[in-house]
C-alpha positions in Angstrom: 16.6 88.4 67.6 15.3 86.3 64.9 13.5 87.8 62.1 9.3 87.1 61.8 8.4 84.6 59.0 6.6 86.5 56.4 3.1 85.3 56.6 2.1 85.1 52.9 -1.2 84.2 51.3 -0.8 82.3 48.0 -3.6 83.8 45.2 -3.1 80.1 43.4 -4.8 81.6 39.9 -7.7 79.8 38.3 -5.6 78.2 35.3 -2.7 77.0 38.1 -5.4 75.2 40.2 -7.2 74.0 36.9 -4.3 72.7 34.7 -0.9 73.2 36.4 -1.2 72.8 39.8 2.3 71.9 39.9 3.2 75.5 39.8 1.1 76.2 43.1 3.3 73.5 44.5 6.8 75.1 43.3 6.1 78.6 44.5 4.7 77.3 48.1 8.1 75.1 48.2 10.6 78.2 46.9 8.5 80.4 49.6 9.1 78.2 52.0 12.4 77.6 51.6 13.3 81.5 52.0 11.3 81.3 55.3 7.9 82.6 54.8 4.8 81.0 56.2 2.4 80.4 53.5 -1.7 79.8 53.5 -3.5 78.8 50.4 -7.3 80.5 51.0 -9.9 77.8 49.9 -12.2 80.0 49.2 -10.5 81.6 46.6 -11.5 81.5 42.6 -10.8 83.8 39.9 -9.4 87.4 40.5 -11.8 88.7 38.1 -9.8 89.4 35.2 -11.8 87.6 32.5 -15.0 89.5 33.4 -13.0 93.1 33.7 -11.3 93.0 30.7 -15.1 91.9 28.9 -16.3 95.0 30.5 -18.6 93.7 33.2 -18.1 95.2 36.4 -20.4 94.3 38.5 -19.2 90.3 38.1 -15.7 91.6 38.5 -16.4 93.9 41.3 -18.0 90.8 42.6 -15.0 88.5 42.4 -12.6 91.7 44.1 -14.5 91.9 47.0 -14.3 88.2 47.6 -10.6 88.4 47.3 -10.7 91.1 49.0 -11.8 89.6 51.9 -10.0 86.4 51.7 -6.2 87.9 51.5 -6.4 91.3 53.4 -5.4 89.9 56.6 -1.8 88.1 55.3 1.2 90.5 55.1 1.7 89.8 51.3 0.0 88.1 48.4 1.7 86.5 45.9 0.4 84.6 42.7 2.7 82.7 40.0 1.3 85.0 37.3 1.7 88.8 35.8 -1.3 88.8 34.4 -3.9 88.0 38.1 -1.0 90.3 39.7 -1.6 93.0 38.2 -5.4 92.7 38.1 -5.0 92.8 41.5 -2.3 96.0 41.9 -3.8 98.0 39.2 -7.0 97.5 38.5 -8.9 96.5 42.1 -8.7 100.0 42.8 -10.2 101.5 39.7 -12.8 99.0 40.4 -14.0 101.0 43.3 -13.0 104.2 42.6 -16.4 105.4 44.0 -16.7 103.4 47.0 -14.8 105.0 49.5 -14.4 102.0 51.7 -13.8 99.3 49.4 -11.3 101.6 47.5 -9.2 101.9 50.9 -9.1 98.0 50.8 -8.7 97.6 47.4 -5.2 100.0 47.8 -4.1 98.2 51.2 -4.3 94.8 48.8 -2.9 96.7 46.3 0.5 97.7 48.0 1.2 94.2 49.5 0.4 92.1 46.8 3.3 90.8 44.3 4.0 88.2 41.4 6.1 85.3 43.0 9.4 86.4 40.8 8.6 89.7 42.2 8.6 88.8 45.5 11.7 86.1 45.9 14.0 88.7 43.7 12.7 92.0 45.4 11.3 91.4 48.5 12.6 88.3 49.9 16.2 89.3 47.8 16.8 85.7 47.2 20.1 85.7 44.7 20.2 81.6 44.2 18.2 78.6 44.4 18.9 74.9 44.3 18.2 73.8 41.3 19.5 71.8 38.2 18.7 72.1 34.5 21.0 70.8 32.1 19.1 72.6 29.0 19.0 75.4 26.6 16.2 78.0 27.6 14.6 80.7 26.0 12.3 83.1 28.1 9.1 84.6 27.1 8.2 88.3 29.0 4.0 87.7 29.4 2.5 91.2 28.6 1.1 91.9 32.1 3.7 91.2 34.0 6.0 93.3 31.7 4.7 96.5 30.8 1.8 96.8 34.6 4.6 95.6 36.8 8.2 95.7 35.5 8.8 92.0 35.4 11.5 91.7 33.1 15.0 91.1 35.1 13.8 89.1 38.0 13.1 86.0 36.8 16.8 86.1 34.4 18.6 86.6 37.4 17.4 84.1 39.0 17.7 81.4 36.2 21.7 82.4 36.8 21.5 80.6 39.3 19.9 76.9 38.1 22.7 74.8 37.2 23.3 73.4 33.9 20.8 76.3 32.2 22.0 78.3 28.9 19.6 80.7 28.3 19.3 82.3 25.2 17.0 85.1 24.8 14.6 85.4 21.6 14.9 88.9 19.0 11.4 89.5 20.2 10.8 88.1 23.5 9.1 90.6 24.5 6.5 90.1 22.0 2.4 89.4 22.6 2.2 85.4 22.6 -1.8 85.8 21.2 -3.5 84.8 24.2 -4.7 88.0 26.0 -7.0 86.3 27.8 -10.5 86.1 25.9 -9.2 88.2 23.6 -7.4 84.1 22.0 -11.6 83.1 22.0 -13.1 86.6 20.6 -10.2 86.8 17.6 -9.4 83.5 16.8 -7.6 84.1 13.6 -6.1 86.7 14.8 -4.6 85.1 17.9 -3.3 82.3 16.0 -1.6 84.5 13.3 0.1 86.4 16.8 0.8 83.0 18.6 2.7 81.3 14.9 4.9 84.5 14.7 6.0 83.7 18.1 6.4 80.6 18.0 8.8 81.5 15.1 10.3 83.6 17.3 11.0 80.8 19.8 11.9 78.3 17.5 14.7 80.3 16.2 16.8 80.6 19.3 17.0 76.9 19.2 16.6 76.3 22.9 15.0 73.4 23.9 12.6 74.4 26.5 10.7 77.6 26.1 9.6 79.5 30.1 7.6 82.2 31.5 6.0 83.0 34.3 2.2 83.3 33.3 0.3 80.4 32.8 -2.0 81.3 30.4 0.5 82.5 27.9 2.8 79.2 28.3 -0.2 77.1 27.6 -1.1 78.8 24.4 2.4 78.3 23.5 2.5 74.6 24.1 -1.3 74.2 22.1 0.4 76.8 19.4 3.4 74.4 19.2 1.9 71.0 19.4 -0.5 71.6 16.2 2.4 72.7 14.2 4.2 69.2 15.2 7.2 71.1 17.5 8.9 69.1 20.2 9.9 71.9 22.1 9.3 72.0 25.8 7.3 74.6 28.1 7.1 75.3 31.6 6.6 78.0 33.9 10.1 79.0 35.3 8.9 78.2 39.5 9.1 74.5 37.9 12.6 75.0 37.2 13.4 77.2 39.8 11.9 75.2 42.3 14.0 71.9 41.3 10.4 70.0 40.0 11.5 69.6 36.6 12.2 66.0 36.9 8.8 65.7 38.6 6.6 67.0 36.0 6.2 66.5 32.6 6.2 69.6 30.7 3.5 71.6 29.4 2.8 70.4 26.4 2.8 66.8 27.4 1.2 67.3 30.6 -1.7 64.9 31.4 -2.9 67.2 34.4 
């Protein structure tokens, strides 16, 4: 008997839908490919992170039941980023901790919900994808989805599989970018002093194209890079994994 398609609801992230929508486009067509069926909720927004990690709940609570709502009837959830992933895996339920009912929820979404590296590599098991990259690459490990979910192998197996790719991994890759969120708007200086050592960092592998898998992150990369006059290349690894690379321009000459 043939196996269900894996109906999967796509948590697009505010900064995808804003500035890279591109990246919405790769993960629906690398889904697809490994045969889920995929919906993109319009009335989705922001996962709440932003007001969370300012310390207003009630916004943020807000924004979690909204989600909540939208996504609890799909068998998974997947978003392109670490960061809104793990908003949703760790933090939803600590956001109702006293709310019986709405804690339950929050756990069900919770268990079922999964950055798209994540899910291809672990849940879906997909070992290869069709894709070409004749390029030196260096990979940057987004906070989030590193240390609140483990992301760390997934996406460098996959990569093994892209065609024409070298990648060559940075001495601190690892490494906070300086974005953090609001944290980039509420310490300024200090997020640019963060975001020039790893751009260093970066620079030093000598790979010509710099990935990840969090938006956020790669964008303050690219601005970090741009105003110090660099002409390396970023872009989120579904790009490259999804075979768009000849489609879109990179991050830091996107027009989007």
């Amino acid at each position: 008997m043939e196996e269900k398609a894996k109906n999967v609801g796509l948590f697009v992230t505010c900064l995808v839908d804003l500035f890279r929508p591109s990246v919405a486009f790769a993960a629906v067509k690398l889904m697809s490919e490994a045969g889920c069926d995929i919906s993109v909720p319009e009335r989705q927004t922001c996962c709440g992170q932003p007001a969370f990690n300012s310390g207003d709940m009630d916004d943020s609570r807000a924004m979690a039941q909204m989600v909540i709502e939208e996504f609890e009837k799909f068998d998974y959830v997947v978003a392109p980023s670490g960061s809104c992933a793990a908003m949703i895996v760790k933090h939803y339920p600590e956001l109702f901790s006293d709310q019986p009912d709405w804690h339950k929820r929050a756990l069900d979404l919770s268990a079922k919900t999964f950055e798209l590296l994540t899910f291809l590599s672990d849940v879906l098991k997909v070992k290869e994808v069709k894709a070409t990259l004749d390029r030196t690459v260096t990979y940057h490990d987004s906070c989030s989805g590193l240390r609140e979910l483990g992301i760390k192998d997934q996406p460098r197996k996959l990569l093994q599989s892209v065609e024409g790719v070298e990648l060559i991994e940075a001495e601190q890759a690892e490494r906070c970018c300086g974005f953090g969120g609001t944290f980039c708007l509420k310490y300024s200086d200090i997020s640019a002093r963060i975001s020039d050592d790893k751009c260093e960092d970066l620079l030093k592998t000598g790979a010509k194209t710099v990935l990840g898998g969090d938006l956020g992150c790669l964008m303050n990369i690219a601005g970090r890079m741009t105003r110090r006059g660099e002409t390396i290349e970023v872009r989120h690894i579904a790009e490259v994994l999804a075979d768009m690379t000849g489609e879109v321009a990179p991050i830091s000459q996107s027009k989007e």
